[in-house]
C-alpha positions in Angstrom: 51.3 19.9 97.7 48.8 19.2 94.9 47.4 21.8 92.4 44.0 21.5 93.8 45.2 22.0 97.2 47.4 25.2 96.3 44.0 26.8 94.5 42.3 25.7 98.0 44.7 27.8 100.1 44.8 31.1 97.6 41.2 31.2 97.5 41.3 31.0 101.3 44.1 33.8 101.5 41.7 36.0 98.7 38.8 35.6 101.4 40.8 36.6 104.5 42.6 39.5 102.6 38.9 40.6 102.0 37.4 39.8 105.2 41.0 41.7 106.8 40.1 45.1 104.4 36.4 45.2 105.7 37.0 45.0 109.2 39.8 48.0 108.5 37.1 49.8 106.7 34.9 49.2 109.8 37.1 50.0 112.2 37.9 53.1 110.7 34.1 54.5 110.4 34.6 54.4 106.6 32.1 52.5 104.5 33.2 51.7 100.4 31.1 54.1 98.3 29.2 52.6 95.3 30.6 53.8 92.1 30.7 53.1 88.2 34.1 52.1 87.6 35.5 52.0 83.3 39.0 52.2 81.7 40.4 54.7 80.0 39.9 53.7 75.7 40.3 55.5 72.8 37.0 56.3 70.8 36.0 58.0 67.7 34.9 61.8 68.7 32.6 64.1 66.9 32.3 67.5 68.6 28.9 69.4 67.4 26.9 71.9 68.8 23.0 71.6 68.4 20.8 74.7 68.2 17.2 75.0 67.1 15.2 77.3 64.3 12.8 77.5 61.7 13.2 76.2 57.6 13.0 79.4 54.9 13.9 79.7 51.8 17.0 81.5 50.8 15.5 83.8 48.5 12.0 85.0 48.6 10.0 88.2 48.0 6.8 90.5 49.8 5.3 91.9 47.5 3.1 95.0 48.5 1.4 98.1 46.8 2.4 101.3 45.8 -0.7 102.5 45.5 -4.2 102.1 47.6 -7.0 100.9 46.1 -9.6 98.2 45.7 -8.6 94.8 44.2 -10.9 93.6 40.9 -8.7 90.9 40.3 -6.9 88.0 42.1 -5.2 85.4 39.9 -3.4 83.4 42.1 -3.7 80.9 45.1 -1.5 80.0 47.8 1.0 77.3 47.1 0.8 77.9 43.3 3.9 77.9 41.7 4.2 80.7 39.4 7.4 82.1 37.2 8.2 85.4 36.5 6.8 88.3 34.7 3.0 86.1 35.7 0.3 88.1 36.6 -0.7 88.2 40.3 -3.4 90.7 40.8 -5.1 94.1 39.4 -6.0 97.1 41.7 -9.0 99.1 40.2 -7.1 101.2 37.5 -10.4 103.6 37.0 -9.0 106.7 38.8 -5.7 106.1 37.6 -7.0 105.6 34.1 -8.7 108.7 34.3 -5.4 110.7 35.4 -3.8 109.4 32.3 -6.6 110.7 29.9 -6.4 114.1 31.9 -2.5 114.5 31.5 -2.9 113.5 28.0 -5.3 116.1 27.5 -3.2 118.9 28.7 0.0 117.7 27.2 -1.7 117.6 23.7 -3.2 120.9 25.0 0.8 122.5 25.6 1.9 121.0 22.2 -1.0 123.1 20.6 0.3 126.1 22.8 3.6 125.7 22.0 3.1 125.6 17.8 0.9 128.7 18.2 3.7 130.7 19.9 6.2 129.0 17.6 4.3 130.2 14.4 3.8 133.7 15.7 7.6 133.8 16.4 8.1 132.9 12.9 6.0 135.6 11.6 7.6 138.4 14.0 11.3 137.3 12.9 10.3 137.6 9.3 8.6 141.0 9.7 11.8 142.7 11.7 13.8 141.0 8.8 12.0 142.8 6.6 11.8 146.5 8.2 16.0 145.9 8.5 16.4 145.3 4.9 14.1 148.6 4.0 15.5 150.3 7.0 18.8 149.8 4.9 17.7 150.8 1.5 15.5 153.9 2.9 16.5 155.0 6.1 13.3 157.4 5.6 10.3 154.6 5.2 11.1 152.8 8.6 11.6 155.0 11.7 14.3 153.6 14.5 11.2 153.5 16.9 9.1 151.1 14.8 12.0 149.0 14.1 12.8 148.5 17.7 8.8 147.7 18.2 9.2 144.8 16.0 12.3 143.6 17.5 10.7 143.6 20.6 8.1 141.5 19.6 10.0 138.8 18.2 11.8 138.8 21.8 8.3 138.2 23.5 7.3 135.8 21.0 10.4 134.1 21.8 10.2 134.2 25.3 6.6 132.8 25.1 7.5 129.9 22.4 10.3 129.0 25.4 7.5 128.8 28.0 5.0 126.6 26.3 8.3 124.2 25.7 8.5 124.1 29.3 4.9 123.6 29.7 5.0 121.2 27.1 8.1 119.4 29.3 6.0 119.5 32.6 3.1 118.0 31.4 5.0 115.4 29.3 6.3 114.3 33.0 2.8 114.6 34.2 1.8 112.3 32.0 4.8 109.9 32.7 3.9 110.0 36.4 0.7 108.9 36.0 1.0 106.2 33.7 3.7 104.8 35.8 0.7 105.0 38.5 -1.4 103.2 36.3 1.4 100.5 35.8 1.4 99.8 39.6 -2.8 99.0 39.6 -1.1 95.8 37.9 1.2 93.4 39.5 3.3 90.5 38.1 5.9 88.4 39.7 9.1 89.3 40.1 10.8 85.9 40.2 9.6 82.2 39.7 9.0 81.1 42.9 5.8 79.3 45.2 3.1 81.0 46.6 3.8 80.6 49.9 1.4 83.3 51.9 -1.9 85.0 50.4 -2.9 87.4 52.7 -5.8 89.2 50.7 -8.9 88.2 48.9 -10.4 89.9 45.6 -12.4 93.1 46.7 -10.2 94.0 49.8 -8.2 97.3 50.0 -4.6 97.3 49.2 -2.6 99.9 51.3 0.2 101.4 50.3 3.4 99.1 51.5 5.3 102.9 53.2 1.8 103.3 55.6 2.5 99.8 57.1 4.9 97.2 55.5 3.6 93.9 57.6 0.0 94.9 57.1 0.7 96.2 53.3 2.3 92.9 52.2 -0.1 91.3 49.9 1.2 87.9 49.3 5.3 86.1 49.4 7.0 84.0 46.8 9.6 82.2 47.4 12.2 80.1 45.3 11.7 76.8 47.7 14.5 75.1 45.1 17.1 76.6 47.8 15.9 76.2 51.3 17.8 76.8 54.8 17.1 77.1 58.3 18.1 79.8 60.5 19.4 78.3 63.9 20.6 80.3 67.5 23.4 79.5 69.2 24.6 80.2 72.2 27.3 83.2 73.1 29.3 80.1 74.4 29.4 77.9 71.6 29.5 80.3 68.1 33.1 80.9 68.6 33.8 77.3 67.9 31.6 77.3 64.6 33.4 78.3 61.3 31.8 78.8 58.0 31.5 75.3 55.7 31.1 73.3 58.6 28.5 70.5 57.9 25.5 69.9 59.9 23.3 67.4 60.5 19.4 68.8 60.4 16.2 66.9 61.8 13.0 69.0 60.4 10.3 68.0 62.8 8.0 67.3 60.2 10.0 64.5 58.9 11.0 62.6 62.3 12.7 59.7 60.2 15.2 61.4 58.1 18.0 63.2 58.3 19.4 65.6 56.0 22.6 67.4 55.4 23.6 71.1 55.9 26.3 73.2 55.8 26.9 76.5 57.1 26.6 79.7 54.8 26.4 82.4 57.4 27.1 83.2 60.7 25.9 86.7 62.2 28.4 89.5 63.7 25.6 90.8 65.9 23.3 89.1 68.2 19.7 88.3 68.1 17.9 90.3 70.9 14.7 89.7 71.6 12.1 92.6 71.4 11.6 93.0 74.8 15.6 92.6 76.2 16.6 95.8 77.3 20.3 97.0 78.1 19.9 96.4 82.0 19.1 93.2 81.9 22.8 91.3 81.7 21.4 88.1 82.6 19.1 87.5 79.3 20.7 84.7 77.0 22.9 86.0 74.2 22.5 84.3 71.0 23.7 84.3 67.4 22.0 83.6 64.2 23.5 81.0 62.2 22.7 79.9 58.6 22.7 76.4 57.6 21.7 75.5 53.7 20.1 72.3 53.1 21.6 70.1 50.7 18.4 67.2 50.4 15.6 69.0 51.4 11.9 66.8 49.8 9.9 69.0 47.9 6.7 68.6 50.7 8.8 71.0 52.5 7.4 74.4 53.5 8.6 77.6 55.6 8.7 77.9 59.1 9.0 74.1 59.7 10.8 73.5 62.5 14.3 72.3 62.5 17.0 71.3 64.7 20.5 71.4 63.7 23.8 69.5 65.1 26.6 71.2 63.2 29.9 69.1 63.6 32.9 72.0 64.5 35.4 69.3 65.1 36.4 65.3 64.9 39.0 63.1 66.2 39.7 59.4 65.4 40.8 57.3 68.0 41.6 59.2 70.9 41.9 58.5 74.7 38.3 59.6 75.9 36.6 60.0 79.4 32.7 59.8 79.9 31.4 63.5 80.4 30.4 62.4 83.6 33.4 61.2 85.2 35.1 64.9 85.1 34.5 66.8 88.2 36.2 70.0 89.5 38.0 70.6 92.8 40.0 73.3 94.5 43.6 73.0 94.0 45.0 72.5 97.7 47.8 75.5 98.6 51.2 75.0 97.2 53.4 74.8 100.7 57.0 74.6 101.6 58.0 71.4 103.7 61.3 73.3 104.2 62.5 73.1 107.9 63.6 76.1 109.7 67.1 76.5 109.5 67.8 75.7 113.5 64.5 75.1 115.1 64.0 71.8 113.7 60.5 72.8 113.1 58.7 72.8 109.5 58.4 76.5 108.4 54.5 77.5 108.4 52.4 77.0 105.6 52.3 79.4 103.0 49.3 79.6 100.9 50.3 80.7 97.1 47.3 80.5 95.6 44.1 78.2 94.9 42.3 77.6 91.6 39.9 75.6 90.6 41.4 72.3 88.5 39.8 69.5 86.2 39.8 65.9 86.7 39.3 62.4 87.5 39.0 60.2 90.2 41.2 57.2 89.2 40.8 54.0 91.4 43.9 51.9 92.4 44.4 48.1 92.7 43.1 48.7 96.7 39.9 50.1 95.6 41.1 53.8 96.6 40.4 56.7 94.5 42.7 59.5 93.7 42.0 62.4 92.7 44.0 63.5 89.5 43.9 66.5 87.0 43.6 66.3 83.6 43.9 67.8 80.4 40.9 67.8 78.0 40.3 68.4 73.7 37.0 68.2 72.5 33.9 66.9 73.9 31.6 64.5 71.8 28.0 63.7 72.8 29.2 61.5 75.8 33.2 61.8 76.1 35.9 64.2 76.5 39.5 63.8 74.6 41.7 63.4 77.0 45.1 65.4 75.8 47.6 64.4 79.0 47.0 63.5 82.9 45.9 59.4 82.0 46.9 56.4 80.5 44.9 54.1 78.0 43.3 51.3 80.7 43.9 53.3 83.7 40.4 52.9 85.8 38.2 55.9 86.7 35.0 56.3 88.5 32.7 56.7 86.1 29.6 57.5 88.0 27.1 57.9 89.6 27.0 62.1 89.2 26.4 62.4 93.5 29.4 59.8 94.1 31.7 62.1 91.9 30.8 65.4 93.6 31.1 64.0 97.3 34.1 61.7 96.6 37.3 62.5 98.2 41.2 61.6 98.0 41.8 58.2 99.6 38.2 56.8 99.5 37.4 53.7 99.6 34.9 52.7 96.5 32.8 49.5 95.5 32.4 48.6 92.0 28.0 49.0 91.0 26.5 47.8 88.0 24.8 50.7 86.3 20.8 51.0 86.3 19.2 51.1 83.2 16.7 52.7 84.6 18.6 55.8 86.1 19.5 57.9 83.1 23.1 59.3 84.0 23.9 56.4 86.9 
C-alpha cells in the first residue's frame, strides 16, 4: 500500500471516528458545550492588592489663633513657599498693647510699694536696736512697754515689706501674661514648608483655635519635600500587607507615569465612616494604609487622587491557572462500597460530610471534562499558583465564566475561539 493511500484511509478513519462520537452525543441528548480550552504553564506572578486615596504630605501644620481679634496684616499667599521663623500675619495688638502698658504700670507701682515698706522696716529695726542697747545701759530711760511697741512695729513693717514682695511677684506675672498675649497678635512659621491653604483675608476676625478648631484654622503649611498618600484597604486584604512592601502609585493627575511607594504605616484600627453605627454589621470595614512616595514631581499638591497597587508577594515561574478557570463545587459524600457481610447487597450510603472544594475542569483526550480539586498560592492580576492537584500541559477549561458554573463531570466540551469583544469569554 503506498504512502498516499495509507494517509487516504487514516484521514477517512479520523472522519468516521468523528462522525461515530456525534451521533453518540446525539443519541444520548447530550450536545458538546463551547468552552476556552489552555494548558497548564508556569508564569511569572505578582500578587498586589490595589486600594484608592488621596496625596498629603507627611508633615504639615494648622496654624490657628490664640487670641481673637481683627487681622491688620496678611503677608503671605497661598502656594508661597516660606521657611521658618517668617512672618505670616498680625492680629490688631492695640488692646493687647494696652494691657502691657497697664501691667507695667502697676508692677513699677508694687516695686515703689515695696521699697517704701522696705525703708520704713529699716528705720523700725534701727530704732528697737537702739531702745535695746539703752534699755541695757539704763534699765530706767526705756520702759518694757515701749520697748515691746517698737518691736512690734518692726514686725508689721516686716509683714507689710513681705506683702508688697508678693504684690510685686503677682504683677510681675501679670505682666508676663500679657506680653505673652501680645506675642500671639504676631504669627511666624513654625517650619519651612508651602502655603498650601489660606483660608482668611486681611480685615477678617481670627477666632480663637479652642472655640472651633476647623473654623479657627487660619492657613496650613506643609513640607511637600516628603509626600504620601493614605490608601483603604479592605478587612480581607490588610492581613496580607506588611510594612516595606513596595507599591506601585498612579496619581490621577499624572495619567502617564508611574511612581514608586512603599509602605510606612499600616493602622491597628479601622476607618469608620461618620455615619456607621455599631448595628449596622454589613458596612465595609476598611484600614488605613500609608504609602511614601519615593519620585513624586514637584507640580504635585494635596488631596490629588491616587491609586495604589502594593505588591505583598511574587513568584517566578510557577504552574499558574487563569482566575477564571477555578470554580467551586460540593464535595460528593464520602460512602462505603463495602458489601454486607451475607446479603450480598452493598451496605447503604453513608453520608460523612460535604464541603465545598476548589478546582478545575480538566478536559481529556475524548473531549470530556473532569472535575478536579486543586491547591492554590498566590493570585496575580489574572492567574492563580497552582501548589498541587495539576500537571504542567495538562488542559483546562478556561472559559467562558457561564460554561464553568454549569459544567458538570463527564461533559462533553468543544474547543471556541475567545471573543475579543466579550471581556472575560
Amino acid at each position: 500500500m503506498s504512502k498516499k493511500t495509507k494517509l487516504g484511509v487514516a484521514g477517512v478513519a479520523g472522519v468516521a471516528l468523528v462522525i461515530i462520537l456525534t451521533l453518540a452525543a446525539m443519541r444520548s441528548g447530550t450536545k458538546p458545550v463551547n468552552v476556552r480550552i489552555e494548558p497548564v504553564q508556569k508564569r511569572d506572578l505578582i500578587a498586589s492588592v490595589t486600594a484608592s486615596g488621596n496625596v498629603t504630605p507627611h508633615t504639615k501644620v494648622d496654624l490657628s489663633s490664640d487670641i481673637t481679634g481683627k487681622i491688620v496684616r496678611l503677608a503671605v499667599k497661598e502656594g508661597q513657599i516660606v521657611s521658618k521663623g517668617q512672618f505670616l500675619l498680625q492680629i490688631d495688638p492695640q488692646e493687647a498693647q494696652a494691657n502691657v502698658q497697664r501691667a507695667e504700670a502697676a508692677l513699677s507701682a508694687a516695686k515703689a510699694s515695696s521699697a517704701q515698706a522696705k525703708a520704713s522696716l529699716i528705720q523700725a529695726q534701727k530704732s528697737y536696736e537702739r531702745s535695746l542697747e539703752i534699755k541695757k545701759v539704763n534699765a530706767q530711760l526705756i520702759s518694757d512697754e515701749q520697748l515691746e511697741q517698737l518691736r512690734t512695729t518692726v514686725d508689721v513693717d516686716q509683714a507689710v515689706l513681705e506683702s508688697q514682695n508678693h504684690l510685686v511677684d503677682q504683677n510681675a506675672a501679670q505682666l508676663a501674661q500679657v506680653r505673652s498675649a501680645l506675642g500671639k497678635t504676631t504669627i511666624y512659621a513654625p517650619m519651612a514648608g508651602r502655603v498650601t491653604r489660606l483660608n482668611v483675608e486681611g480685615g477678617e476676625t481670627a477666632i480663637m483655635g479652642t472655640l472651633n478648631k476647623d473654623a479657627a484654622t487660619l492657613l496650613t503649611i506643609s513640607d511637600m519635600s516628603d509626600l504620601e498618600t493614605k490608601v483603604k484597604v479592605d478587612e480581607t486584604d490588610v492581613a496580607r500587607i506588611r510594612m516595606g512592601d513596595s507599591a506601585l502609585v498612579q496619581i490621577d493627575a499624572f495619567p502617564d507615569t508611574t511612581f514608586i511607594g512603599r509602605v510606612t504605616k499600616i493602622s491597628n484600627s479601622s476607618v469608620k465612616s461618620p455615619t456607621a453605627t455599631q448595628a449596622s454589621g454589613d458596612q465595609a470595614v476598611d484600614y488605613e494604609v500609608t504609602i511614601q512616595l519615593l519620585n513624586v514631581p514637584p507640580e504635585t499638591r494635596p488631596d490629588f487622587s491616587a491609586t495604589a497597587k502594593i505588591v505583598t508577594d511574587s513568584r517566578r515561574n510557577v504552574l499558574s491557572i487563569p482566575i477564571i478557570a477555578l470554580t467551586v463545587r460540593e464535595n460528593e459524600a464520602i460512602q462505603s462500597g463495602d458489601t454486607a457481610v451475607g446479603l450480598g447487597k452493598p451496605k447503604p450510603k453513608k453520608e460523612v460530610g460535604k464541603k465545598d472544594v476548589e478546582g478545575v475542569f480538566v478536559v481529556s483526550g475524548d473531549n470530556k471534562v473532569t472535575f478536579r480539586p486543586v491547591k492554590r498560592g498566590i493570585t496575580g492580576e489574572k492567574h492563580f499558583e497552582v501548589l498541587g492537584g495539576l500537571k504542567e500541559g495538562e488542559k483546562i477549561v478556561a472559559g467562558t465564566y457561564q460554561a464553568i458554573r454549569e459544567l458538570k463531570d463527564g461533559a462533553l466540551v468543544k474547543e471556541t475561539k475567545p471573543d475579543p469583544k466579550k471581556p472575560g469569554a
